[in-house]
C-alpha positions in Angstrom: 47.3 -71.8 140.5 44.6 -72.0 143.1 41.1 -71.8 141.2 39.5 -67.9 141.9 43.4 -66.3 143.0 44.5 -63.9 140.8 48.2 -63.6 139.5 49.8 -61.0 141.4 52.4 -59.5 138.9 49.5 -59.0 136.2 47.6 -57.4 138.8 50.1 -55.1 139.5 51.1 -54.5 135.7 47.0 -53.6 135.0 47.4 -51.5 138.0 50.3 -49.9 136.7 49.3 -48.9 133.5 45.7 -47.6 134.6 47.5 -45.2 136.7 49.6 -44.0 133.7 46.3 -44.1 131.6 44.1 -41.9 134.4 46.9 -39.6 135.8 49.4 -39.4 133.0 51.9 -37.7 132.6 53.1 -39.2 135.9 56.1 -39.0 138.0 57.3 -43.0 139.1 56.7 -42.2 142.6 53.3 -40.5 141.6 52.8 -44.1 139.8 54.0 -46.3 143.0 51.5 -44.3 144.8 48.7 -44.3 142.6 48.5 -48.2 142.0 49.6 -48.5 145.4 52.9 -51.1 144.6 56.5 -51.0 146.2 58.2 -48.4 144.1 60.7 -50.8 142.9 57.8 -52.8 141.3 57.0 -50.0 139.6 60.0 -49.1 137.7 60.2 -52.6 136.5 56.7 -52.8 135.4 57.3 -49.3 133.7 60.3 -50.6 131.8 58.4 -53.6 130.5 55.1 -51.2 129.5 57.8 -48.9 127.7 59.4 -52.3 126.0 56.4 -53.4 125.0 55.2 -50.0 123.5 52.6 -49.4 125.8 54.3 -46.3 128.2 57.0 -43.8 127.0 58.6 -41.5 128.6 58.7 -37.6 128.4 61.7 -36.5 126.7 61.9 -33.2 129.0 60.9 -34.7 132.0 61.0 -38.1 134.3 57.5 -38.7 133.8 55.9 -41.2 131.8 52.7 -41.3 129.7 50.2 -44.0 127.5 50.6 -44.5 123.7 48.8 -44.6 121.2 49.1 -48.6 121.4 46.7 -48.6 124.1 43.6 -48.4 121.6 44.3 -51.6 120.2 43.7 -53.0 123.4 39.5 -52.0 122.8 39.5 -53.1 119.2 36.3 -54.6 118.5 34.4 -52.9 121.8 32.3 -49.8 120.3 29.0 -49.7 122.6 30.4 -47.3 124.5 31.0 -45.1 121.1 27.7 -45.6 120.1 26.2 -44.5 123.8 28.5 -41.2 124.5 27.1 -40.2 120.2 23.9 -40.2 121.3 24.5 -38.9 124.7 26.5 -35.7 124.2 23.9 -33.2 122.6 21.4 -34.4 125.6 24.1 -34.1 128.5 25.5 -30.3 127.0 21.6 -29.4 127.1 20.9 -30.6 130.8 24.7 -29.1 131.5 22.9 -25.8 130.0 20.0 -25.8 131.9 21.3 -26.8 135.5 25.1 -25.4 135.6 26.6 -28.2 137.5 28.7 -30.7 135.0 27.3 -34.3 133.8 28.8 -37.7 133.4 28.2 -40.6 131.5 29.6 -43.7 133.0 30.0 -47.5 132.5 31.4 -50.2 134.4 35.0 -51.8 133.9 35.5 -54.6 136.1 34.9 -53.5 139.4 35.0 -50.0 138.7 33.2 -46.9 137.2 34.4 -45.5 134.2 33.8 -42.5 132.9 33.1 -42.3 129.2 31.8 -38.3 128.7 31.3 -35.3 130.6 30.7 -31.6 130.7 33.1 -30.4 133.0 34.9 -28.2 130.7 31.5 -26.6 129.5 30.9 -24.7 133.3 33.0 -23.4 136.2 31.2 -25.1 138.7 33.8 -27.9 139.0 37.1 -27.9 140.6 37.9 -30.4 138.5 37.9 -31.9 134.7 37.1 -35.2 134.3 38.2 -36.6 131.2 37.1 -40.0 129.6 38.7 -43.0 130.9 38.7 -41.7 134.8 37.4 -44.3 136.9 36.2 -44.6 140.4 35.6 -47.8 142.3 32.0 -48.7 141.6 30.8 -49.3 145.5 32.2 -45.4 146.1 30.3 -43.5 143.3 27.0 -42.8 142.4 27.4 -44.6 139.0 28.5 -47.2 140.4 25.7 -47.7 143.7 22.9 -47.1 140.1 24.9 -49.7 138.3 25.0 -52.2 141.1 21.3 -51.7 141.6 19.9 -52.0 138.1 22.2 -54.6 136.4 20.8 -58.3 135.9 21.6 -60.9 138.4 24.4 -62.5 136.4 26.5 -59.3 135.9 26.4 -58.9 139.8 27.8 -62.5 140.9 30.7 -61.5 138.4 31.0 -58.0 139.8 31.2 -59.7 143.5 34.0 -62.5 142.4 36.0 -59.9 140.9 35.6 -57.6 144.4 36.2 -61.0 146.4 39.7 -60.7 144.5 40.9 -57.3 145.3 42.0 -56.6 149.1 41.4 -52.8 149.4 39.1 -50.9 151.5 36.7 -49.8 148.7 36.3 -53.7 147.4 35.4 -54.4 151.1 32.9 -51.3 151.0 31.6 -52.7 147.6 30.9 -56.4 148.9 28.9 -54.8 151.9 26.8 -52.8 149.9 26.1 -55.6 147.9 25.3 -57.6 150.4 22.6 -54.9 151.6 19.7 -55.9 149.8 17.6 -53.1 151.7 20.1 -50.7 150.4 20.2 -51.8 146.7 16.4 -52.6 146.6 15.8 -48.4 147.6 18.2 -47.5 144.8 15.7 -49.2 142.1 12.6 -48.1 144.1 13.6 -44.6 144.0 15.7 -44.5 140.9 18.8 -42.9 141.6 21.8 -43.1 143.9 23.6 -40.3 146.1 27.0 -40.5 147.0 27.8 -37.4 149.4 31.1 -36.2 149.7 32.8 -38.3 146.8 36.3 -39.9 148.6 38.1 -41.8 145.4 38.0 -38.5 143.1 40.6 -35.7 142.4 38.9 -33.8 144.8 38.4 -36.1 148.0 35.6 -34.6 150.3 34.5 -31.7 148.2 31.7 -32.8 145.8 28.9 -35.2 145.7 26.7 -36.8 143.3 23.2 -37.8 142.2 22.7 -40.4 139.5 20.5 -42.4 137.3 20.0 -45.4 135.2 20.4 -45.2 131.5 19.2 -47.6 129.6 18.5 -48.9 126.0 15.5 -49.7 124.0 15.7 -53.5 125.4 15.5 -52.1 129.2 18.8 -53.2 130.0 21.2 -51.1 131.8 24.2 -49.6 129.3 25.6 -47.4 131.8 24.8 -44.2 134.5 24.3 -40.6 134.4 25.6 -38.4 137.1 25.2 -35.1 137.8 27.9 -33.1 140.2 27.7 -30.9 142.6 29.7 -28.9 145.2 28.9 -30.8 148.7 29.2 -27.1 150.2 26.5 -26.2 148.2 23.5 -28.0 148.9 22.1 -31.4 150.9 21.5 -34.7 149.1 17.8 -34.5 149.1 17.8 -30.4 148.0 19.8 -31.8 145.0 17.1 -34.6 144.4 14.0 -32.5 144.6 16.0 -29.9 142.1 17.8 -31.9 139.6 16.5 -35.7 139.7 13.4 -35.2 137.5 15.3 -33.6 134.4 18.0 -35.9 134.9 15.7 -38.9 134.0 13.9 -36.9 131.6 18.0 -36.6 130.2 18.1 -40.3 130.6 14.8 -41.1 128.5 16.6 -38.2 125.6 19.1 -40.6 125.5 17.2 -44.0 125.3 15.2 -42.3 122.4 18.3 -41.2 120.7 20.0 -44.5 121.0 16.6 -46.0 119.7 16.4 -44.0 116.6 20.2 -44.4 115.7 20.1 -48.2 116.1 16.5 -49.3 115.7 15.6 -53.0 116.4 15.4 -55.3 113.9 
């Protein structure tokens, strides 16, 4: 195998299951569509996820669904846990105090996960967002902050896995990355906007504002985001309003994670 080219059918099979992992329970064309392969693919890499454990189907319906195997495949990766612990109390208070629902996010591959949220807490929100949703990282607010604030080797690997994928959000990522004026305002201002979110369950209809969060070693362990109805306000009425308690969120959260796992 050419150095740098990815294998095709695994691709395909991680695509596959993500799709049953975000959208679940899922019809096989709702899976064809979602990971965008030939529908034939797809019921072949289905039967092999349901050999193998990982899928199983619905016993009332033809749509299909993760196990409880998929866990094992994070065994051993808990900073996440340790973040969304001492994240919750700080993002239900800010949820509170604003209305709109809050996100923590970290970055899997080339995309934006999301790890917590207050969707369910306010009706502002036309949709919930549950943990393991992702996002591609160049088309989120999350993932613009992440791109901005993470260290100089974590980029070059973010770019070669971007180079890899052909889709119109990796190209969008690689020229944002290549905007240094772009990326270098992010970190000046501290925060990201990402008006009318595309890549979301509600394509058009909400945007975003977020910010850096950080540990007590300054580096970056993942973004907060705040949502908002794009109908609702402008990107900058949204800043002046909600970006100075969302930092004061993000230092909460620094001194929470500091206090529960203190240096040594």
């Amino acid at each position: 195998m050419e150095r740098g080219v990815p294998i095709r059918s695994i691709s395909r099979g991680l695509a596959v299951l993500a799709a049953v992992n975000r959208d679940g329970p899922i019809s096989m064309m709702g899976i064809a569509r979602a990971a965008q392969v030939p529908y034939p693919t797809a019921c072949r890499i289905i039967q092999t996820l349901l050999h193998e454990g990982l899928v199983e189907k619905e016993p009332a319906r033809k749509r299909y669904r993760v196990t409880s195997l998929v866990h094992t495949l994070s065994t051993g990766y808990q900073e996440e846990d340790q973040l969304v612990s001492a994240a919750r109390r700080h993002i239900e208070d800010l949820c509170h105090a604003v209305g709109w629902p809050i996100s923590i996010a970290t970055r899997v591959g080339t995309r934006m996960m999301v790890r917590d949220s207050t969707h369910k807490m306010t009706s502002l929100t036309f949709s919930h967002y549950f943990p393991g949703y992702t996002l591609p990282i160049a088309e989120c607010a999350t993932g613009k902050v992440h791109l901005a604030f993470c260290d100089e080797q974590e980029r070059e690997a973010i770019l070669d896995g971007l180079k890899a994928i052909e889709t119109d959000a990796s190209q969008m990522g690689l020229v944002l990355m290549g905007d240094d004026f772009m990326l270098n305002k992010i970190r000046r201002d501290g925060y990201a906007l990402q008006i009318r979110n595309v890549y979301n369950a509600d394509p058009g209809k909400t945007s975003s504002i977020a910010v850096p969060l950080m540990d007590q070693n300054d580096r970056l362990i993942g973004s907060l985001a705040l949502i908002f109805f794009a109908s609702a306000m402008k990107g900058d009425e949204a800043v002046e309003k909600y970006l100075e308690p969302m930092q004061q969120t993000a230092q909460a959260i620094r001194a929470s994670l500091a206090q529960e796992h203190p240096i040594s």
